[in-house]
VEXTORZA-202145 format. One record per residue: residue number from 1; x, y, z of N, C-alpha, C in turn; chain. Coordinates in steps of 0.2 Angstrom, whole numbers, plus 5000, padded with zeros to 4 digits. Last residue first. Example, Ala and Ser with C-alpha at 12.3 -4.5 7.8 and 13.67 -1.06 7.14 Angstrom:
REM VEXTORZA-202145
- 2|5064|4989|5035|5068|4995|5036|5064|5000|5039|A
- 1|5066|4972|5039|5062|4978|5039|5066|4984|5039|A
//
This chain:
REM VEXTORZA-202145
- 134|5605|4764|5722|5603|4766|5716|5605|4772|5718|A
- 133|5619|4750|5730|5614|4758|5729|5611|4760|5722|A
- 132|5614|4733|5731|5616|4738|5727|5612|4746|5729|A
- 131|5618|4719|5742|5614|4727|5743|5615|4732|5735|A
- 130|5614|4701|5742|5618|4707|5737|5614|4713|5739|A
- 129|5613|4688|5751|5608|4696|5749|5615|4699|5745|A
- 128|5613|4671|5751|5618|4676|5752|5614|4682|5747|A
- 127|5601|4663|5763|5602|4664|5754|5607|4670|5756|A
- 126|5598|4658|5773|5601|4653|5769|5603|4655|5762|A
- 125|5592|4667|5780|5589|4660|5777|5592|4656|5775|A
- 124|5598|4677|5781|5594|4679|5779|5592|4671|5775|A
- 123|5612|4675|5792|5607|4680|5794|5599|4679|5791|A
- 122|5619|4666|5780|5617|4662|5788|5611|4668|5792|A
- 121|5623|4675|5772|5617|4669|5771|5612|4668|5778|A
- 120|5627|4690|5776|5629|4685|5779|5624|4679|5775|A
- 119|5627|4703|5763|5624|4701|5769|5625|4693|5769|A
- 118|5639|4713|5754|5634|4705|5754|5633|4706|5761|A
- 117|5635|4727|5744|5639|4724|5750|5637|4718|5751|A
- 116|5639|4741|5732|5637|4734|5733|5641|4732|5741|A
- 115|5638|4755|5721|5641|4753|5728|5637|4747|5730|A
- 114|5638|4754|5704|5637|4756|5711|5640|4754|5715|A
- 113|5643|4747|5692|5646|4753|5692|5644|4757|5698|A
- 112|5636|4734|5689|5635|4740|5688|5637|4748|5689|A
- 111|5646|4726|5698|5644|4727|5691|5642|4731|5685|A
- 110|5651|4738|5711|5649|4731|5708|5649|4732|5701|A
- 109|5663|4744|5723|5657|4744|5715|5656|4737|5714|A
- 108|5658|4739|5738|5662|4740|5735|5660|4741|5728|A
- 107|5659|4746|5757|5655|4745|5750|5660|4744|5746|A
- 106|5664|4737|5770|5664|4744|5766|5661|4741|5758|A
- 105|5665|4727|5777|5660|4729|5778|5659|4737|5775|A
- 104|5674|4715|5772|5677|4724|5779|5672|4728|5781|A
- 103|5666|4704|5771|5672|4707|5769|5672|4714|5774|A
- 102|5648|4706|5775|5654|4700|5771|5659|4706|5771|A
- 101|5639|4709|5788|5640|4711|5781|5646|4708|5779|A
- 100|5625|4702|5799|5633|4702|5797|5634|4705|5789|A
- 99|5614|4708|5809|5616|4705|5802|5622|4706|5801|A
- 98|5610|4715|5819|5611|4710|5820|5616|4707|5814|A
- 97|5601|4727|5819|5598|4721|5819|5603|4716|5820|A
- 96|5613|4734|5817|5611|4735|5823|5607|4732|5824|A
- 95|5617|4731|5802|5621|4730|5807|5618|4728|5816|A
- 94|5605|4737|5795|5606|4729|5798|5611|4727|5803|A
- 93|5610|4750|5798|5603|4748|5800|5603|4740|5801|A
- 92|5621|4750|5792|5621|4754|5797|5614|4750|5801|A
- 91|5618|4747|5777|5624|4745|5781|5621|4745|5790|A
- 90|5607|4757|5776|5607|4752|5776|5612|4746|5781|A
- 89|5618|4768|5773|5613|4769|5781|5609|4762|5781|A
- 88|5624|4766|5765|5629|4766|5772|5623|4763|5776|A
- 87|5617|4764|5754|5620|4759|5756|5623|4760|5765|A
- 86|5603|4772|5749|5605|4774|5754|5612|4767|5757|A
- 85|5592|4764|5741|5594|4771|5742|5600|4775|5744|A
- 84|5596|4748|5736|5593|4751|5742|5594|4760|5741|A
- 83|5589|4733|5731|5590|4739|5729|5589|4743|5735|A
- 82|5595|4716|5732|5590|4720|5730|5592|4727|5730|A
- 81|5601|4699|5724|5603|4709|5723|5595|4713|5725|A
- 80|5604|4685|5729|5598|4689|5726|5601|4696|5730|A
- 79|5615|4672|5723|5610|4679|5727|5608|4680|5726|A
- 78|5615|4659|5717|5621|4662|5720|5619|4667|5725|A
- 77|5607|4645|5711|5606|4651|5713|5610|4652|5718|A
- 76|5619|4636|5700|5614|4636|5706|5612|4642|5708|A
- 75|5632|4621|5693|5628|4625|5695|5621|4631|5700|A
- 74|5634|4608|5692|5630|4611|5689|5630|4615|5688|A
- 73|5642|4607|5707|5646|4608|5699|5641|4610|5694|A
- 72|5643|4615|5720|5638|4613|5715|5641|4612|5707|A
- 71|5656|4614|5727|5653|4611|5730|5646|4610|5725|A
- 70|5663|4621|5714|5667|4614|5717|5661|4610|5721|A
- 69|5654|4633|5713|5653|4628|5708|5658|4622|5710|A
- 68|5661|4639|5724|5651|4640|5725|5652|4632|5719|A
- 67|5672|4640|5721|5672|4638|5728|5663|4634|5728|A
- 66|5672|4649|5710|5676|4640|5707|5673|4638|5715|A
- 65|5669|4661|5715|5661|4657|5712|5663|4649|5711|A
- 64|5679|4666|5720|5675|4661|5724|5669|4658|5722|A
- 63|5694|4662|5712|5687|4665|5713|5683|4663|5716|A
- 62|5707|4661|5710|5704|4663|5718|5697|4665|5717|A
- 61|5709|4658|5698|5711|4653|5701|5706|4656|5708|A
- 60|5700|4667|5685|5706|4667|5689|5705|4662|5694|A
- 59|5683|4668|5689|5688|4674|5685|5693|4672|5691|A
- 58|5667|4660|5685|5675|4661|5686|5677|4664|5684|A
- 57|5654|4667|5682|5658|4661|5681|5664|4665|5683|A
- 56|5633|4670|5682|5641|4671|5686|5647|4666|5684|A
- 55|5621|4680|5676|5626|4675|5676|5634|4674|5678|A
- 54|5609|4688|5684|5617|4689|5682|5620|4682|5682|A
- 53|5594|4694|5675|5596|4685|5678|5603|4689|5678|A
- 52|5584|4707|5681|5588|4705|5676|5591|4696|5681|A
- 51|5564|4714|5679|5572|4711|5684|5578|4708|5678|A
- 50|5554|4716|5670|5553|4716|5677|5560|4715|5680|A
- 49|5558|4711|5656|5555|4714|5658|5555|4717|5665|A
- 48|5578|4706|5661|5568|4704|5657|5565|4709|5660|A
- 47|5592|4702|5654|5587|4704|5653|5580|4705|5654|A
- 46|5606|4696|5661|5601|4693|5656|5595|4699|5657|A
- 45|5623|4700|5659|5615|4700|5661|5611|4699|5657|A
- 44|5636|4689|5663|5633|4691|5659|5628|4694|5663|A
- 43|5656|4690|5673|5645|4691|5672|5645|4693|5667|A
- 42|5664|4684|5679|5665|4687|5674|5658|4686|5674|A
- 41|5676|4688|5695|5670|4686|5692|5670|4688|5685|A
- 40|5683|4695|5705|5683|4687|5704|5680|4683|5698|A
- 39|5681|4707|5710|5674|4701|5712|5675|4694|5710|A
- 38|5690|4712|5703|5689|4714|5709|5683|4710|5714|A
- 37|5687|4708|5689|5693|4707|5692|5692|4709|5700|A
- 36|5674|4705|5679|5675|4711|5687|5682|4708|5692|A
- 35|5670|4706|5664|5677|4706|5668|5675|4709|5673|A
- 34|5657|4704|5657|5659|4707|5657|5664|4705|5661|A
- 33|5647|4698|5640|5654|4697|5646|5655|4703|5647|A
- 32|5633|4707|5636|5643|4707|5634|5645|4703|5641|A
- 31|5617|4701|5638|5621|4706|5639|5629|4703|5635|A
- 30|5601|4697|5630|5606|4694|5636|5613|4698|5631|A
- 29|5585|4694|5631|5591|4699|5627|5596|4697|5632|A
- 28|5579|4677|5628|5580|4682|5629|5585|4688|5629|A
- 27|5573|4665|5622|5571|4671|5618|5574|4677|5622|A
- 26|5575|4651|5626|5570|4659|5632|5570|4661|5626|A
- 25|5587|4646|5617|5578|4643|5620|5573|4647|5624|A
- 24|5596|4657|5614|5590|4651|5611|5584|4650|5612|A
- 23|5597|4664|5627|5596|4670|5621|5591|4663|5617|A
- 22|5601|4654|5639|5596|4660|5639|5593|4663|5633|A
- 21|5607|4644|5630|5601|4644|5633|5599|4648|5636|A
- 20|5619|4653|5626|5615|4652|5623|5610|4651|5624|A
- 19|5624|4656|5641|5622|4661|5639|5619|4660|5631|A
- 18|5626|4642|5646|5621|4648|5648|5618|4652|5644|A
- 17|5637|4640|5637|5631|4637|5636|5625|4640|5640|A
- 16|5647|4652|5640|5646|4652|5633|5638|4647|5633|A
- 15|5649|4647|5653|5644|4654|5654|5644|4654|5646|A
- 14|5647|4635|5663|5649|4633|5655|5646|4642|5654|A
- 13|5643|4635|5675|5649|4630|5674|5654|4632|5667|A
- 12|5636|4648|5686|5637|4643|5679|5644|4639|5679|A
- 11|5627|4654|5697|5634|4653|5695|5632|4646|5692|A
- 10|5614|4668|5695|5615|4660|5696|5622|4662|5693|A
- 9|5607|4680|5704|5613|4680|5700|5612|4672|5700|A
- 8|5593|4691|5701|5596|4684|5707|5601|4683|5700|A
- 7|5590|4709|5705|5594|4703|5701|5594|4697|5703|A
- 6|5585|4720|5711|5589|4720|5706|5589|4716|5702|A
- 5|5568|4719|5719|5574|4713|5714|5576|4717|5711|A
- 4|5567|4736|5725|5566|4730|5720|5571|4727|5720|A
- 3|5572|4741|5741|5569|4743|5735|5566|4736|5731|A
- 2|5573|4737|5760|5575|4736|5753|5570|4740|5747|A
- 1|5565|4747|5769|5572|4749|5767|5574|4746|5760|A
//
């Protein structure tokens, strides 16, 4: 059912020092701020051959990434985005395995301008999933 790694997102402290130690010392192509007012968030993408990095930093007082960086102040792996076809039937398919999907369970755009939904941590080890439809 999953596709490829979209993404593993890491939430930052400093997204200006991030985002230089990606482009500096990696060498790599790294994206525009972007404003996801609807997610609380302001993402960079980092670019690599094979998969992208999303840099996560606060957006506004209610963000939940200030909730993920209160308990890590450094910083830290946030999710991992994989790729699916099909988000409902997805949706649809975990459900019935059992997996919890975050907020109303309707899809919402992400970043990318697709339809995205989180899966539970607690279901999938410990790690919070991102679904993106292609």
């Amino acid at each position: 059912m999953i596709g490829r790694l979209n993404h593993v997102a890491i939430a930052v402290p400093d997204l200006d020092a991030a985002v230089a130690q990606y482009r500096d010392a990696l060498g790599a192509r790294v994206g525009a701020p972007q404003d996801e007012p609807d997610h609380g968030v302001t993402v960079v993408f980092i670019e690599l051959p094979n998969t992208k990095i999303e840099l996560l930093h606060p957006l506004g007082e209610a963000s939940p990434i200030q909730g993920f960086l209160d308990k890590n102040p450094s910083g830290g792996i946030h999710h991992v985005c994989y790729e699916v076809d099909d988000i409902l039937a997805a949706r649809d398919h975990l459900q019935a395995q059992g997996a919890r999907v975050l907020g109303s369970g309707e899809p919402k755009i992400g970043a990318h301008g697709k339809p995205v939904l989180f899966l539970h941590p607690k279901d999938f080890n410990g790690c919070l999933v991102e679904l993106e439809q292609v």
